[in-house]
Structure formats: structure tokens, C-alpha cells
N, C-alpha and C positions, 0 to 999 in steps of 0.2 A: 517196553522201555520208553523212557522220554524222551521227545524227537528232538527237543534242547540237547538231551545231553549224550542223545546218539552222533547228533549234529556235529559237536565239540571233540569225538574221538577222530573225528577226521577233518580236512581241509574243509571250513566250512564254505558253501559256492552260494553264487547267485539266485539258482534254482532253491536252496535252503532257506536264503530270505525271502524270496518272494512266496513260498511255502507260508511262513512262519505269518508272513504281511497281510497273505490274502489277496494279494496281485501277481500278474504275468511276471518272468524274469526280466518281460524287454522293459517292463515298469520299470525294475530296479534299478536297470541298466540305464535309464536313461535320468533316474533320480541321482545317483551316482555322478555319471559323466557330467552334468548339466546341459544335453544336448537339446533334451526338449523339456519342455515346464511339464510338471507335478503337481497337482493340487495340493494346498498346505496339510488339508489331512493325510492324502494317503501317504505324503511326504513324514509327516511325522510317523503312524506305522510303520514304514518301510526302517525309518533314523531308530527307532525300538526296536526292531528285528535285530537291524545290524549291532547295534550295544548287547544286545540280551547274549545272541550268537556267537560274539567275537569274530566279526565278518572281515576281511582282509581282503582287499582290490588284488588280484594276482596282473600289477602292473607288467608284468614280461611278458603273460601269455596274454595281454590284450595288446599286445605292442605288435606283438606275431600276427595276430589274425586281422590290424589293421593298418599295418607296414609301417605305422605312426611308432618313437621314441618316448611320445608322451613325455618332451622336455622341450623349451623354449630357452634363447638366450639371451641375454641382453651385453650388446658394445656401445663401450664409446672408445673414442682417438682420444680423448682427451687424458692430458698426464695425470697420474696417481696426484703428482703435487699440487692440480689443480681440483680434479674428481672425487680425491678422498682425502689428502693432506696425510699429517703425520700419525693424525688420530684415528684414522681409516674411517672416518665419522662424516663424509662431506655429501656433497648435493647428490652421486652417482649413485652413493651407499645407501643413500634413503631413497634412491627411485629402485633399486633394484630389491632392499625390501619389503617396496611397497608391492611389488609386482610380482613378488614372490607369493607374498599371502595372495594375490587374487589370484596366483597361478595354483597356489595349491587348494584354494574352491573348487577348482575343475577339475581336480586331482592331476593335475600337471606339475613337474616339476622347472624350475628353471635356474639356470649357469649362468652368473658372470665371468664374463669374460675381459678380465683386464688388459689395458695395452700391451699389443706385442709388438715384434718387429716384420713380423707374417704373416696378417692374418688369417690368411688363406691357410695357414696350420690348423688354428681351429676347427675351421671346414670338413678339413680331412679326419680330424682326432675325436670331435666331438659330435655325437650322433643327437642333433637335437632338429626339429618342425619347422620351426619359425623364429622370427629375432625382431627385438626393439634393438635400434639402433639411437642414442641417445647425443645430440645434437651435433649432428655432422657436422663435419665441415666442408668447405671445396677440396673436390679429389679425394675425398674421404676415404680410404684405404678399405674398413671393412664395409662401407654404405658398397662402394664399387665391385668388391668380391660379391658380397650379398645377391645386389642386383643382378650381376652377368649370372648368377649360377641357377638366379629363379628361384631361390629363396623368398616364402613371403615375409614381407617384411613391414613393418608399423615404426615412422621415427617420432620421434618425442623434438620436436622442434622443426623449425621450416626445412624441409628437403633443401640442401644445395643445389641438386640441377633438375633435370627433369619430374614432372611431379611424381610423388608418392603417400600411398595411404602414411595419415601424420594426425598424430594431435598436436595441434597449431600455435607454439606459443607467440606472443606478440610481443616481442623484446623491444619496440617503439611505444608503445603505454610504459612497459617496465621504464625503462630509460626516463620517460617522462617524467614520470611519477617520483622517481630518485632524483631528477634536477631541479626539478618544480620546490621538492621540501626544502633543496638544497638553499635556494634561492629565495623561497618565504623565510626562510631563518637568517635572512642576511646575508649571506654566503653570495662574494662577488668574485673575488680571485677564485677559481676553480680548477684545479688541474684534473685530465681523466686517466684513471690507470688504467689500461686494458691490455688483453692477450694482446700479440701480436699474429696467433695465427689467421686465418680467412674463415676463419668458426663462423656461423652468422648474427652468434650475441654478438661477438668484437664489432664488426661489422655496420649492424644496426644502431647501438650503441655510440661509435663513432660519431655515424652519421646525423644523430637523433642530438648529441651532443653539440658538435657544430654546429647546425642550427640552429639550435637554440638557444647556444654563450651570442651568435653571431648576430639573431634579433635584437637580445637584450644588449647588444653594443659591449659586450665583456669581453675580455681576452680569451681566446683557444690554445689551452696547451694541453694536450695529446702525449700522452707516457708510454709508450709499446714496450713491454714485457714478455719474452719470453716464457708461455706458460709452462712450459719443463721446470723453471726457476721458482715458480710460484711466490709463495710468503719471501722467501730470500733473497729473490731478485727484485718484487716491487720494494723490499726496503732500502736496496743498496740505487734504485731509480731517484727514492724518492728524497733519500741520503744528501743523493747530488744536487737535487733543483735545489735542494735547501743551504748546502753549504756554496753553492751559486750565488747565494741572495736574491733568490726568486720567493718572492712570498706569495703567502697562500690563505684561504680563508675556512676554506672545502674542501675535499678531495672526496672526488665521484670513483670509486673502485668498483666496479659489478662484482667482479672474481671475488670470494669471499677470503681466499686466501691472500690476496693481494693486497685488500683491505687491511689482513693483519700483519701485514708487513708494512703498510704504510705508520698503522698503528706504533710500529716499534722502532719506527723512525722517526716519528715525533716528538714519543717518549724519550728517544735518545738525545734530542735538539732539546729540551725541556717544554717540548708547548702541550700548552692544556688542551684535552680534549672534552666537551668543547666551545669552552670560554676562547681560545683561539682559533681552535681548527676543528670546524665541524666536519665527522664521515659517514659516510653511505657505504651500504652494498647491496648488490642486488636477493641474493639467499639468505634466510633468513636461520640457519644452522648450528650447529656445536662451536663453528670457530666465530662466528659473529656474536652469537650470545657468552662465552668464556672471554671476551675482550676488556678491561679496564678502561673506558665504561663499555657499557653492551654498545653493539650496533647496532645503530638504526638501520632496517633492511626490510626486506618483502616478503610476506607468507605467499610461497607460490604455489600454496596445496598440490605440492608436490606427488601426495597419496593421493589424491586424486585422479592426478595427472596419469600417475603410472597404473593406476586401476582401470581410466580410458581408455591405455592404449592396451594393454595387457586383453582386456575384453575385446576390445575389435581385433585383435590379430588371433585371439583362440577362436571366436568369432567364423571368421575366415576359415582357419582351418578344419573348422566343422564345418564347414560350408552352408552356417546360419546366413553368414551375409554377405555383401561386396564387398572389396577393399571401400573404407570410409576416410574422412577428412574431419575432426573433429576440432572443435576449441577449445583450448586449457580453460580449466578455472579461471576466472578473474583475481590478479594478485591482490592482496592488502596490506597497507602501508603500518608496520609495528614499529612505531615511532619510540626510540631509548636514551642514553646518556650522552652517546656522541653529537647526537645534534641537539640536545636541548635537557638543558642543567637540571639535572635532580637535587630534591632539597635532602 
């Protein structure tokens, strides 16, 4: 009988493709996992076994004999309103899946985890390896459970307190780079919208902003927004300066959501965006490109980003490597309607 199609009457195993491939099982095994490199040939034999075969990872009994879940998480604290907005489409949603596809390379799977009130729930309920935690903040709720329990963990932005393995963004270039365009387009009255929580974009942001209205001899005015509020709070912020009679020329919003609240506050005042009031944001996603005009924002290869971290923390956990310290991508600047007139 044919060894394919004796193969296919029953649970077809490891030992069956590496049969079929002409290599060891531990070849397979490790062609599979991606724990150690495969030459491109025998790689391609083994990927022809497994299609020819109909071969299927028995993900539970390799879970067993390696104590691993063979699932990763990803947190953040940050609110839905700010993370994913209404459209469930924001900056969290594209890291988590980006991180996803390179988690499922390894044949790992992985969980988001949205804001709770507990997170030490998840802990308990969710059997998963390892976690990105996606840009802490101070006292950060799940960074803190994370870290006391010895979970390894990999964050996507500067750690809040003590160091930890991180792919490293630099929200002082960001920042830069959004006030710099802000500022070559004319833009002299500037107001900043920012979270208000201790996150360290708000933070950096702030800082990076002050400075640098304060060189150029401009005015500093600083907007704290409640990011639970998101789009509906930076509009009802920006509502007030405006029917204050405080004018404006700019408005620096990182939050992308906040941006679009700004946006429908100006729209509600009648001012042109942006013949009067040029905006910025820092992500460059669904809600700043859907805006009347688009927003000018930042490609912060995000899929990149999360493919970084995603790889040093599976990394780790196969005990390929250290905990590491990596640099994001370099952002680029996708200049659009809100600061500079389309014909």
C-alpha cells in the first residue's frame, strides 16, 4: 500500500514526515518550531512532506511535554478610546496583528488582552509564556503584575521604572519631527493636546514640546485630556480654548484619536483645515487617514515594531537569546491635507 495514503488513515506524526522528507524527526521538529535554522532545501522537502501528508502540529501534546502554552500575550493600560477607538482599528490593533502573524511563524499563538480593572485576572485565567506589554505607563498595573510574577516579558516603548528587555521607541525625534513640520508650515500659535495620564509618550511629548515653543520664543499651552475621553474629550478641550478666544494656528495632538476630536471642533467653529489651522498626529492609522482632510502623521512601522519585539521575546523563550534592548524603526514623516493645501 502507499505510505501517503496509509499515512492519511491515521493521525499523520512527525516521524511520518520526516519518513516522507528523508530527514531525522528532530529535523522536523525544529523546521517547524523555528528553534534552530534548516537549510533552504531540506526546508523546502520537509514544507512538501507536510502539504503532500496533510500534517497537523498536535499543539496540546507538545504543550505537555514542554510545560510551555505555546501562546503569548499582548497588554496595554491604555483605554479602548485611545488604543482602538470606535472602529476597533487604532495603533494597539495593528501591533497586536502584527504580532500575531510573527507569532503564528513559530507556530505560537497569541491573546489580547484589553483593559481590565484586574489585571492580575488574566494571570490567573489565561495560560499563556510570555507577554508584550505595550507602552506602559508609571505604576503600570499589568507591567507591575507581569514583572513581580517573573513573567518574561518584552515592552514596546521605554519601560517606566526599572530597565527591561524593550524595543525602544524615541517619542523625542517623534515629537520633534511633528513640531519641526508644524513650524516650517508657519504654524506659530500651537496648542498640545495630550493624555493626561504618566504614559511616557504624554510625558516625552510634553517635554520635547515645551522646549521647543520655549526656544522659538512662542507661546506654551498644554491641553491634558483625559485618555478614557479620547476623540470626545479632546473636542469638548478644544471647543473651550476656542470659544475663550484663544487662537490658534496648529494643533500638535499625538493621540490620533484626540487629533480627531480636535478636528471636529474646528469643523464645528468653521475654521479650514488647513488654510487656518494646521494638524498633526503622531500614528499614522484608520482615524487620521478617514479625517477631512487626511492627517499629516507618522509611519511608525508599527509591523515592524511588533515583529521586533514579538521575536526577542519568543527568542527568550526558547532560550535562543538574552533578554535584549532593541530600536524601533525610524519614523517617516507622510505629509497630507491638514497641513498643506491640496489642489
Amino acid at each position: 500500500m502507499n505510505k501517503q495514503i496509509e499515512a492519511t488513515r491515521r493521525r499523520v506524526t512527525v516521524k511520518d514526515v520526516a519518513r516522507a522528507a528523508g530527514v531525522s524527526a528532530g529535523t522536523v521538529s525544529n523546521a517547524i518550531s523555528g528553534k534552530r535554522k534548516v537549510d533552504h532545501e531540506t526546508r523546502a522537502r520537509i514544507d512538501k512532506a507536510i502539504k503532500e501528508l496533510g500534517y497537523v502540529p498536535n499543539l496540546a501534546a507538545r504543550g505537555m511535554r514542554t510545560g510551555r502554552a505555546n501562546t503569548i500575550a499582548i497588554f496595554s493600560s491604555m483605554p479602548t478610546a485611545v488604543a482602538a477607538g470606535s472602529a476597533r482599528l487604532g495603533f494597539l490593533m495593528e501591533v497586536a496583528a502584527s504580532a500575531a502573524v510573527a507569532a503564528l511563524e513559530r507556530n505560537v499563538a497569541l491573546v489580547l488582552v484589553p483593559p481590565i480593572e484586574h489585571p492580575e485576572t488574566a494571570l490567573g485565567t489565561i495560560p499563556f509564556d510570555g507577554a508584550i506589554v505595550v507602552e506602559p505607563e508609571v505604576d503600570d498595573p499589568y507591567w507591575k503584575v507581569l514583572r513581580d510574577r517573573g513573567v518574561p516579558v518584552v515592552i514596546i516603548g521605554p519601560p517606566p521604572e526599572a530597565p527591561a528587555p524593550a524595543v525602544r521607541v524615541d517619542h523625542a525625534t517623534i515629537a520633534t519631527m511633528l513640531i519641526g513640520h508644524l513650524l516650517d508650515c508657519g504654524a506659530r500659535e500651537i496648542p498640545l493636546i495630550v493624555g493626561r495620564s504618566q504614559r511616557q509618550s504624554n510625558r516625552v511629548f510634553r517635554e520635547t514640546y515645551e522646549a521647543r515653543m520655549a526656544a522659538e520664543g512662542l507661546p506654551v499651552r498644554v491641553i491634558e485630556v483625559s485618555e478614557a475621553e479620547g476623540e470626545v474629550g479632546a473636542e469638548a478641550a478644544l471647543l473651550a480654548e476656542l470659544d475663550a478666544g484663544r487662537s490658534m494656528d496648529g494643533v500638535l495632538a499625538p493621540i490620533d484619536s484626540m487629533a480627531a476630536g480636535a478636528m471636529a471642533a474646528l469643523h464645528a467653529r468653521g475654521l479650514r483645515v488647513p488654510q487656518d489651522v494646521r494638524v498633526v498626529t503622531r500614528y499614522d492609522g484608520f482615524r487620521a487617514r478617514s479625517q477631512t482632510p487626511a492627517l499629516t502623521a507618522l509611519n511608525l512601522r508599527l509591523d515592524e515594531m511588533a515583529q521586533l519585539a514579538t521575536t526577542a521575546l519568543l527568542d527568550q523563550l526558547e532560550g535562543m537569546s538574552e533578554p535584549v534592548y532593541l530600536d524601533a524603526p525610524a519614523p517617516e514623516l507622510v505629509v497630507r491635507g491638514s497641513t498643506v493645501p491640496r489642489d
